[in-house]
Structure formats: structure tokens, C-alpha cells
BAPAVO-933476 format. One line per field, with one value per residue (C-alpha): residue number from 1; residue in three letters; x negated, y negated, z negated. Coordinates in steps of 0.2 Angstrom, whole numbers, plus 5000, padded with zeros to 4 digits. Each point is the difference from the previous one (the first is absolute). Layout:
// BAPAVO-933476
i	[NUM ...]
aa	[ALA ...]
x	[X ...]
y	[Y ...]
z	[Z ...]
// end
This chain:
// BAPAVO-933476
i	[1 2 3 4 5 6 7 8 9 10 11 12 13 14 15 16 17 18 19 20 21 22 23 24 25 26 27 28 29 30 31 32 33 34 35 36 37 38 39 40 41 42 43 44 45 46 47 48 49 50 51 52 53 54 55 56 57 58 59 60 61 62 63 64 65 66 67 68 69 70 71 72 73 74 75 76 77 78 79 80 81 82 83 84 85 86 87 88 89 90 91 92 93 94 95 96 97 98 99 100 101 102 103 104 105 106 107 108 109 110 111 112 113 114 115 116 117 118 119 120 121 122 123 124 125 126 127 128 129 130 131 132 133 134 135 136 137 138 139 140 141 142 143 144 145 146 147 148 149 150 151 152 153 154 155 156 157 158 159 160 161 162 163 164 165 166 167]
aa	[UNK UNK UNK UNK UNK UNK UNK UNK UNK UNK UNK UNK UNK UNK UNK UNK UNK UNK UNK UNK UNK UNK UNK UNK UNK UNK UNK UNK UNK UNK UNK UNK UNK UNK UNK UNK UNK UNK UNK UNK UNK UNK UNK UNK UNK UNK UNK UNK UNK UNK UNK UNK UNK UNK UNK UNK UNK UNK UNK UNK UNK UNK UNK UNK UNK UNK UNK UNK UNK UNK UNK UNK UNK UNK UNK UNK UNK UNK UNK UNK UNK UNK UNK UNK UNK UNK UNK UNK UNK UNK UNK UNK UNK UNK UNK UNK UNK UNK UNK UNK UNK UNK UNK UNK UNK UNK UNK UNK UNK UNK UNK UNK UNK UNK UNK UNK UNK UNK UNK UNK UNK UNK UNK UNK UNK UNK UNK UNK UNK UNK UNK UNK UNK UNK UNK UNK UNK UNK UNK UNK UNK UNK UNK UNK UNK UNK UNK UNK UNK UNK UNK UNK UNK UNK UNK UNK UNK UNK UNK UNK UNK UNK UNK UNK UNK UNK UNK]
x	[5075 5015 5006 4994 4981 5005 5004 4984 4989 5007 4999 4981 4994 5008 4993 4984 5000 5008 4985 4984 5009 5007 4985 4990 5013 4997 4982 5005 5009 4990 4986 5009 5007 4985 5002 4991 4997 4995 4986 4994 4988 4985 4996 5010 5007 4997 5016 5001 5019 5004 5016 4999 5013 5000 4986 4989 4995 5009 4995 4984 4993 4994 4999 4995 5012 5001 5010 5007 5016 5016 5001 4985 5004 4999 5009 4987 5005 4991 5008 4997 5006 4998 5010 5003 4995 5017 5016 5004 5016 5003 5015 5009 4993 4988 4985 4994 4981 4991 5012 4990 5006 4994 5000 4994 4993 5003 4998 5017 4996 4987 5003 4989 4995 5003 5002 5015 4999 5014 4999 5011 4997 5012 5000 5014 5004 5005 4995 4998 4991 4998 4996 4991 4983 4993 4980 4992 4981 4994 5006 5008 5017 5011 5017 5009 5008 5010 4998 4982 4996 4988 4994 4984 4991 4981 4988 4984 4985 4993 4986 4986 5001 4999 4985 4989 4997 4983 4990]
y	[5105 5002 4987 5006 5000 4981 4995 5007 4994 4983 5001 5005 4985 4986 5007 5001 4983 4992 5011 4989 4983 5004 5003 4983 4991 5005 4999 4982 4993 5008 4989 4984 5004 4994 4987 4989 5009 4994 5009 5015 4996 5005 4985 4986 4983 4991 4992 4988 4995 4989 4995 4981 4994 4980 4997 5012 5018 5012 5016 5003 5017 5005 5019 5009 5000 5012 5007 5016 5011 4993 5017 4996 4984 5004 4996 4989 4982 4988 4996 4984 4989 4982 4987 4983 4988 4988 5006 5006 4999 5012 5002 5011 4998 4993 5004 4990 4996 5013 5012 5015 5004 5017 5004 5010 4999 5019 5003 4999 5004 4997 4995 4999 4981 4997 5009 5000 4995 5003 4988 5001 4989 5003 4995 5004 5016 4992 4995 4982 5003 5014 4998 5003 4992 5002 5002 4998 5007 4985 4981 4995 5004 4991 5007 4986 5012 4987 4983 4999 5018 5003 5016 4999 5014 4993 5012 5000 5002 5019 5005 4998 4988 4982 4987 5003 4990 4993 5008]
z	[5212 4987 4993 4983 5007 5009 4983 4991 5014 4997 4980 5003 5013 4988 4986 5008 5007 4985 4989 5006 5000 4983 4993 5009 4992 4986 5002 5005 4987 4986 5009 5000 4984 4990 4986 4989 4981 4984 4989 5002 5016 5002 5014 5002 4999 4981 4993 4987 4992 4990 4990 4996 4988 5000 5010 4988 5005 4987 5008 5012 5007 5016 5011 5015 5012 5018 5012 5000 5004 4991 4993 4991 4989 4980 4986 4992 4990 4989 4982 4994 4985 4998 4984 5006 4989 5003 5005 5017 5010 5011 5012 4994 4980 4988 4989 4985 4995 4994 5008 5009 5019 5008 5020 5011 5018 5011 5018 5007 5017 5014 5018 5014 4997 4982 4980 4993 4981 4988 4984 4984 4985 4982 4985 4986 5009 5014 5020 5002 5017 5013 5018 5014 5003 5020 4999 5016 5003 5009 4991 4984 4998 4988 4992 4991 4987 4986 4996 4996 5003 5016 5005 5013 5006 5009 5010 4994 5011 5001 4984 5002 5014 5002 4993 4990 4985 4993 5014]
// end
């Protein structure tokens, strides 16, 4: 055999032998690359969050969330608005009484075990918090997010099941 068929020969059984194991990789990673999404979900987990601002909920609403590939989380957020009715400090600024603060909750990510939640609150055209908020699909989690200012995501128990009432 020349050298130039040796050559050939060789590029051809790595490329076949790399070819299948390429391919289960990425059969495998796509597999274990499954993460937890919000919205959107046909079946799934119900989520309730809550943003609690001196011990009072200022913001409460709840979604479906489920697993699925990474490549799959959307770009869905929840607008909210809330006025104190005293002055809060934050850490980096303040807001008078009667003053009307805006934020917004997104999907920031997903990870095998948890939800990533972004959370952004402004007032006066400018941020006075934004972070990161790690939901998990099975307890309460609890972000302590400024002086006062608790985000806490709960699993609710699936529709439709659970007691009934007055039965």
C-alpha cells in the first residue's frame, strides 16, 4: 500500500470510529441536559412566588414549571408594580411614600435541580435591586434580596389533586 492510500486508510477508520461515539455523546448530553422551565408547560410542577417587602407580600403569582432542553427556556417575565405606603430604604437608594416602584421577575436560567429567576425592581428611572433568585421544584426556597425584601418561591401541590373540601 502507498503511503498516500496508508494515509487515507487511516483518515477513514478514525473518522469512522470517532463518527458513532460522536454522535452518542451528543445523544448523551442532550439527554442529561434537561432543565427545569417556567411557563409554557403543558404538565408540570405549580410554582407560586412571592415578593414580600417588610414581612407583607407585594407581589404574588404562580406557574407551571417542567423539564425540558436548555435550548428550550423562553423569554417570559412577570411585570409588577407596587407604592409603599412609608419610605423605603434601600441599599444603594431610597423611595418616598406614595412613591410607585416597578420590577419584574424572568427566567434567567434553568439547571437540572433548580429555576433560575432574575428580579429587578426601579423606581425614578433607576435599579434599586437586581439579582438572582434560585427556585427549587421540591421545598421553599428563600432569597434575601435588601433589607426587608424576601423573594420565596413554594411548590404547590399538582391540580387537581389533594383533599377535598366539604365532601
Amino acid at each position: 500500500m502507498a503511503m498516500t492510500d496508508m494515509g487515507r486508510a487511516t483518515v477513514f477508520l478514525i473518522t469512522l470510529a470517532a463518527g458513532p461515539h460522536d454522535a452518542l455523546a451528543q445523544e448523551h448530553s442532550g439527554f442529561l441536559d434537561t432543565v427545569w422551565v417556567a411557563d409554557a408547560c403543558v404538565a408540570g410542577r405549580p410554582l407560586r412566588v412571592e415578593v414580600i417587602l417588610a414581612d407583607t407580600v407585594i407581589y404574588r403569582t404562580s406557574f407551571t414549571i417542567c423539564r425540558r432542553e436548555r435550548s428550550q427556556i423562553l423569554r417570559t417575565h412577570w411585570p409588577f408594580s407596587f407604592t409603599p405606603s412609608k419610605r423605603v430604604i434601600w441599599s444603594n437608594d431610597s423611595t418616598g411614600s406614595g412613591e410607585s416602584v416597578s420590577g419584574d421577575i424572568w427566567q434567567a436560567g434553568g439547571e437540572s435541580d433548580a429555576l433560575l429567576l432574575g428580579v429587578s425592581l426601579q423606581s425614578h428611572n433607576r435599579i434599586l435591586v437586581n439579582t438572582i433568585h434560585l427556585a427549587s421544584a421540591y421545598r421553599i426556597s428563600r432569597t434575601p434580596v435588601d433589607d426587608g425584601l424576601v423573594v420565596r418561591t413554594t411548590p404547590l401541590p399538582p391540580r387537581g389533586k389533594g383533599p377535598r373540601r366539604g365532601s
